[in-house]
VEXFIVEX-145625 format. One record per residue (C-alpha): y, z, x; residue in one letter. Coordinates in Angstrom, 1 decimal. Layout:
N
- y | z | x | rest
- Y | Z | X | A;
...
***
This chain:
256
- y | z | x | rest
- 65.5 | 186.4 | 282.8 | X;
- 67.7 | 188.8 | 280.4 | X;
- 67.2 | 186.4 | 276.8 | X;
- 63.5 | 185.5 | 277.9 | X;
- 62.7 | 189.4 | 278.1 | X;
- 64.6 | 190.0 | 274.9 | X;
- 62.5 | 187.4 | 273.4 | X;
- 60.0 | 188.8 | 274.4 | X;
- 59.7 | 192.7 | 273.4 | X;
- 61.5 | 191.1 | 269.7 | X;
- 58.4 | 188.8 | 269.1 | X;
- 55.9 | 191.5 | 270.5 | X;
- 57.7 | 194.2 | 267.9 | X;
- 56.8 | 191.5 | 264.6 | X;
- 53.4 | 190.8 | 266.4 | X;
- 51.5 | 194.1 | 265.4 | X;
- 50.2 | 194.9 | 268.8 | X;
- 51.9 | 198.2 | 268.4 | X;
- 49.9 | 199.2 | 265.2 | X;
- 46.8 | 198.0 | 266.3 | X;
- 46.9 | 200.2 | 269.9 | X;
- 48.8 | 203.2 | 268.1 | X;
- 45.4 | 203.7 | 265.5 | X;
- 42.8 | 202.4 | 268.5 | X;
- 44.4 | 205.6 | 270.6 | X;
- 44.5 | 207.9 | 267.8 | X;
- 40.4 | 207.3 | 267.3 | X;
- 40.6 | 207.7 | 271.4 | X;
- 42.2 | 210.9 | 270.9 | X;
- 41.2 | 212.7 | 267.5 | X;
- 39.7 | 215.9 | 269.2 | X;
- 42.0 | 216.3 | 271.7 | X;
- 44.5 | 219.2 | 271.4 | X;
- 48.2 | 217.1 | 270.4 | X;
- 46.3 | 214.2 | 270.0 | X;
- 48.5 | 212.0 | 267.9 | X;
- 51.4 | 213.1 | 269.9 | X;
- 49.7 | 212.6 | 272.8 | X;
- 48.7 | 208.7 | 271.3 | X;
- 52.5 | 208.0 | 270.4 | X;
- 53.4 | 208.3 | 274.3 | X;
- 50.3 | 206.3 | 275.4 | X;
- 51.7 | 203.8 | 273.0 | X;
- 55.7 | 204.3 | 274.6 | X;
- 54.6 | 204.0 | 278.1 | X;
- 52.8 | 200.6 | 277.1 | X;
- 55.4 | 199.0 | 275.3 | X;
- 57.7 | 200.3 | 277.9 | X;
- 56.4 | 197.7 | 279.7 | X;
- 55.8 | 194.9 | 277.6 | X;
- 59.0 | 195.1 | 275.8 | X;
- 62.0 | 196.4 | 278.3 | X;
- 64.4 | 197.0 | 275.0 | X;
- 64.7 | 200.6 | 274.1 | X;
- 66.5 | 199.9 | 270.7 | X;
- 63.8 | 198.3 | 269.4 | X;
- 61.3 | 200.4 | 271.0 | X;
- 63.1 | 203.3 | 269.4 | X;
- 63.0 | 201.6 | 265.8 | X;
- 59.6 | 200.6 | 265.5 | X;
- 58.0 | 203.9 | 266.8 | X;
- 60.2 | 205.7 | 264.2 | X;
- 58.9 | 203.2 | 261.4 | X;
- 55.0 | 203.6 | 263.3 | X;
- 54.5 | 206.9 | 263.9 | X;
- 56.8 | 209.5 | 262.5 | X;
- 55.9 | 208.9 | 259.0 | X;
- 52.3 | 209.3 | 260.1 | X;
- 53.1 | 212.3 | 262.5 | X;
- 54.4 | 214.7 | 260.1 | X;
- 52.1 | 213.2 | 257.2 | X;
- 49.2 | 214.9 | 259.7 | X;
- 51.5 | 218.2 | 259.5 | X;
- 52.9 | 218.1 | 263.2 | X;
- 56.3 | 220.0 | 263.3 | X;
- 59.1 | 217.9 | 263.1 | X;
- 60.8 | 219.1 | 266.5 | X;
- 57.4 | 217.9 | 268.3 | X;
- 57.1 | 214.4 | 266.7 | X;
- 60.6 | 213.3 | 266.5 | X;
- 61.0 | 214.8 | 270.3 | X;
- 57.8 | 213.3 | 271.4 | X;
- 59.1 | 209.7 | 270.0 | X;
- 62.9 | 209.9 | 271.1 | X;
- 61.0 | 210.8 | 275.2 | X;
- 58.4 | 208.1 | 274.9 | X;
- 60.5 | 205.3 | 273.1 | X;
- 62.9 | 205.4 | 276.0 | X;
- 61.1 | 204.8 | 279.0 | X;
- 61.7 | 201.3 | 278.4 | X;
- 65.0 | 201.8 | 280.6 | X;
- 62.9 | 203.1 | 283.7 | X;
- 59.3 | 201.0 | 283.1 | X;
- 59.8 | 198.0 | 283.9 | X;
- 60.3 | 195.2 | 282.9 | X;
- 63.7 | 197.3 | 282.1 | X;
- 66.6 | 195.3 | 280.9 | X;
- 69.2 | 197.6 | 282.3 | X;
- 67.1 | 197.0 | 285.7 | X;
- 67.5 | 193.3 | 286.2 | X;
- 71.4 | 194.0 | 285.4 | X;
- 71.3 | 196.6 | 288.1 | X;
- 69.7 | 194.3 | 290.5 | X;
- 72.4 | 191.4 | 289.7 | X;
- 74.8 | 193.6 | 289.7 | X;
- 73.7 | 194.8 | 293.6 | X;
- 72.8 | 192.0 | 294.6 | X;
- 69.0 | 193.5 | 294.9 | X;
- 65.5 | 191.9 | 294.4 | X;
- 64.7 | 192.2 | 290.5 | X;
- 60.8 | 192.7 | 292.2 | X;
- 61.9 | 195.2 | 294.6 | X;
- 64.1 | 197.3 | 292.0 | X;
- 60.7 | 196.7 | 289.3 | X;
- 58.4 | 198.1 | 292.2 | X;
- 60.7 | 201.5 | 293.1 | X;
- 60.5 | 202.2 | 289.3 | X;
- 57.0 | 202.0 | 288.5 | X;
- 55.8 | 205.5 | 289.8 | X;
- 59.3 | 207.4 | 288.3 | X;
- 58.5 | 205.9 | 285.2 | X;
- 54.8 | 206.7 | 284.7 | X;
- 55.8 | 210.2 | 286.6 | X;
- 58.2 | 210.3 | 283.7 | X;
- 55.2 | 209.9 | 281.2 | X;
- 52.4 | 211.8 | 282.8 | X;
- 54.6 | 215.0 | 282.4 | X;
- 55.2 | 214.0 | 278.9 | X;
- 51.4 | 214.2 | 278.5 | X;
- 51.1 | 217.7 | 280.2 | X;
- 53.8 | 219.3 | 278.4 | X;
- 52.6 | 218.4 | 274.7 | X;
- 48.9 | 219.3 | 275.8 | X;
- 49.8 | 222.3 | 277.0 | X;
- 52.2 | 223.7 | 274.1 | X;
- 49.8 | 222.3 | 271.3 | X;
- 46.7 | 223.6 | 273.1 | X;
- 48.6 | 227.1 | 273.4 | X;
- 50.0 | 226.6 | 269.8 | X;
- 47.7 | 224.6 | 267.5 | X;
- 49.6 | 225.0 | 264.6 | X;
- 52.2 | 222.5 | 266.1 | X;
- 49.6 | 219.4 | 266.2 | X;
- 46.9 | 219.2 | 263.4 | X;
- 43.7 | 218.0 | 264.8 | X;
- 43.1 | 214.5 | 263.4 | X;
- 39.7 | 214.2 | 261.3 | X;
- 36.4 | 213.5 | 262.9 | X;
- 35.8 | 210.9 | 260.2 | X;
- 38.6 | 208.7 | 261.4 | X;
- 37.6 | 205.7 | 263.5 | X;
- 34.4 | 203.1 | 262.8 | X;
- 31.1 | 204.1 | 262.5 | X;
- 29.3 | 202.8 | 265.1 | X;
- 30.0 | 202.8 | 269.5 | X;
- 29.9 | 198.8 | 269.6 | X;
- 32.4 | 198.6 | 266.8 | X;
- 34.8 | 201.3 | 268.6 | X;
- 34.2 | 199.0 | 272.2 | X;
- 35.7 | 196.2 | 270.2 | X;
- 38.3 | 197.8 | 268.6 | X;
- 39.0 | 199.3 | 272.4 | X;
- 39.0 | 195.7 | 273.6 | X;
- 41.0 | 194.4 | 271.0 | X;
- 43.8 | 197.1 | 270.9 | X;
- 44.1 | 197.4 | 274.6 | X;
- 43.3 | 194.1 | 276.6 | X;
- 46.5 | 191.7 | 275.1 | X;
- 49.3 | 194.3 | 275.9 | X;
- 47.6 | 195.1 | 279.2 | X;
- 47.0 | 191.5 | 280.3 | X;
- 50.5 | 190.5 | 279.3 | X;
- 51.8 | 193.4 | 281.7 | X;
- 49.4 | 192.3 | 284.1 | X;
- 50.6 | 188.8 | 284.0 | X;
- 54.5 | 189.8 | 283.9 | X;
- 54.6 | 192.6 | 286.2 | X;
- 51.6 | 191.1 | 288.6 | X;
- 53.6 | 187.8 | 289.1 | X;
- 56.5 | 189.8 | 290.2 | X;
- 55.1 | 192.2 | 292.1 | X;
- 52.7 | 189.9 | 294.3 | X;
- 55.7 | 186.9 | 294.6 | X;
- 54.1 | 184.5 | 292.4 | X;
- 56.5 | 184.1 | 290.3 | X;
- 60.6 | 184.9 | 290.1 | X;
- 61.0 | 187.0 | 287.5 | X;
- 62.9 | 184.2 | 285.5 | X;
- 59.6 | 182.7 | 284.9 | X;
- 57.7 | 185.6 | 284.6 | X;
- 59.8 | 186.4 | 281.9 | X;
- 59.0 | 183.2 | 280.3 | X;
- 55.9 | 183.4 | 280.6 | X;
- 56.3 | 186.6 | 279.3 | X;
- 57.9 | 185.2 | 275.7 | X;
- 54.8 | 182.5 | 275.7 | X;
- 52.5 | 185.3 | 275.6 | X;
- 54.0 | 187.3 | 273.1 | X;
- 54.4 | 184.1 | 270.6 | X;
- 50.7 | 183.5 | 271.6 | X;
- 49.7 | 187.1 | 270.5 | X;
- 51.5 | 187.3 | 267.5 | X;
- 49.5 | 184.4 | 266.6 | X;
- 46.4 | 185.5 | 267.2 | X;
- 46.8 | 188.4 | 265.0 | X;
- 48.5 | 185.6 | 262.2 | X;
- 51.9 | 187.5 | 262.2 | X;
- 53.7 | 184.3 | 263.3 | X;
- 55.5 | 181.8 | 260.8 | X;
- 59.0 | 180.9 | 260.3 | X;
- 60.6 | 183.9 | 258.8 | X;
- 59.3 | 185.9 | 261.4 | X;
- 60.5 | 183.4 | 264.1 | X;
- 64.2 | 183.0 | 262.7 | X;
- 64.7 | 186.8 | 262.6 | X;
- 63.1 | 187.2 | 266.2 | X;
- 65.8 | 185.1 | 267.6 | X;
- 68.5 | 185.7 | 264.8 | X;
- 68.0 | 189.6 | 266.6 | X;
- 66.9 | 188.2 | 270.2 | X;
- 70.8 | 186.7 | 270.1 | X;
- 72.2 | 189.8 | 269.0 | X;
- 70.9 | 191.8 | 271.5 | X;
- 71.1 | 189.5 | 274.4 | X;
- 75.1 | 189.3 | 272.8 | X;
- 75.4 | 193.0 | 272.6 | X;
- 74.3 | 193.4 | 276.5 | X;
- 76.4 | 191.2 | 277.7 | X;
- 79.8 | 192.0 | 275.9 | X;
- 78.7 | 195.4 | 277.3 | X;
- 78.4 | 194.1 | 281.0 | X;
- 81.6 | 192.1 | 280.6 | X;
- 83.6 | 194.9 | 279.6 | X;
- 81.6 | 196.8 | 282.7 | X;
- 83.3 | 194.5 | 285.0 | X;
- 87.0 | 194.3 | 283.7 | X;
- 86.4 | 198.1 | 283.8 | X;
- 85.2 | 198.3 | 287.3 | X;
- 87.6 | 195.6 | 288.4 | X;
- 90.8 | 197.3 | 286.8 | X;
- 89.7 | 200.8 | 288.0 | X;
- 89.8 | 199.6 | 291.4 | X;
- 93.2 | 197.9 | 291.5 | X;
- 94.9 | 200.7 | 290.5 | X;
- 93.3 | 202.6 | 292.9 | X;
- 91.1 | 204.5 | 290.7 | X;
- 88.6 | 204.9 | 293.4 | X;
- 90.5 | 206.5 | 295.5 | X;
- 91.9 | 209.0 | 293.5 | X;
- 88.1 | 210.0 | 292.7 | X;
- 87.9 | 210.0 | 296.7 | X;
- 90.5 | 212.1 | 297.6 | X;
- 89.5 | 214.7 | 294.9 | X;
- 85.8 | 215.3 | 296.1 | X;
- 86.5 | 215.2 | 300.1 | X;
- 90.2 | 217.3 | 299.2 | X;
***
């Protein structure tokens, strides 16, 4: 399931489902005390979910929404902070990466692991929310309001930018995560239906063509590369450590 989920958050990255939702929530949120800030972990907690790879969660909110953060004169502490919490709940959200190593790892249920770290993860980003609402309604000067004349002009042309923005990302996390969670699916297929959906999107909004394809799995292979070199040398770790009797030593100091 590991390469298909890479895949998957890689292709959704180049697909521009990211820019799309972070303007539609900004228009959502221009009058609301911290509202951009407030959009950028809106956006995190989403992608979260659709992507499960906080590297490149991490890189393309920089490139999204810092520029445009301290462009709108938000302190740099508060955007940069608000982008480094929301761009790593990938590793709690699922579908997490570092999850479905856990869960190999001991010998759990990928769907049971997923299911326990749901609520910690949108816990997680519901206190993100009430902290930056609170400080920038307390301290304006942190969080520019947006202007009034961002956004379309009319309420049927907002409802389809709504739609637009918000109905692929959640009905791929529906799909994914659903499947899972109601034991339709292992999450080996879920995760490739997963990287279907994401080529399908980045389609639809005409971001897909060869370049873009040979650098999603040129960097879809490096990742998947990166992870496991890491969980190899994990296990030579772990397996060494407890030959030499590493474990115990770690034993005998806490009960001694």
């Amino acid at each position: 399931a590991v390469p298909m989920f890479i895949f998957m958050g890689t292709m959704l990255e180049k697909s521009g489902v990211a820019t799309d939702l972070l303007h539609c929530l900004q228009v959502l949120l221009k009058r609301t005390p911290g509202g951009l800030a407030l959009s950028v972990t809106i956006m995190g907690t989403i992608m979260a979910a659709t992507t499960g790879i906080i590297g490149a969660s991490v890189v393309m909110m920089s490139l999204l929404a810092l520029p445009v953060m301290l462009e709108r004169g938000y302190q740099v502490q508060l955007a940069t902070g608000t982008i480094a919490a929301s761009a790593t709940l990938g590793i709690l959200i699922p579908p997490s990466i570092m999850l479905v190593i856990m869960a190999d790892l001991l010998s759990i249920s990928v769907g049971t692991l997923f299911l326990a770290a749901v609520f910690p993860g949108l816990l997680l980003a519901a206190l993100y929310l009430v902290y930056i609402y609170i400080r920038t309604r307390l301290n304006p000067s942190l969080a520019p309001p947006l202007p009034d004349s961002m956004g379309p002009d009319t309420k049927a042309e907002l409802y389809i930018m709504v739609v637009r923005s918000f109905v692929p990302p959640i009905a791929l996390i529906g799909f994914v995560l659903g499947s899972i969670f109601a034991g339709w699916a292992t999450p080996t297929e879920a995760a490739g239906v997963g990287a279907l959906g994401a080529v399908l999107l980045a389609m639809m909004n005409r971001k897909l063509n060869y370049q873009v394809l040979k650098d999603v799995l040129i960097r879809s292979a490096l990742t998947i590369g990166m992870i496991f070199g890491i969980f190899i040398g994990a296990t030579c770790f772990s397996y060494v450590y407890r030959v030499l009797g590493g474990d115990d030593v770690v034993h005998n100091f806490i009960m001694h």
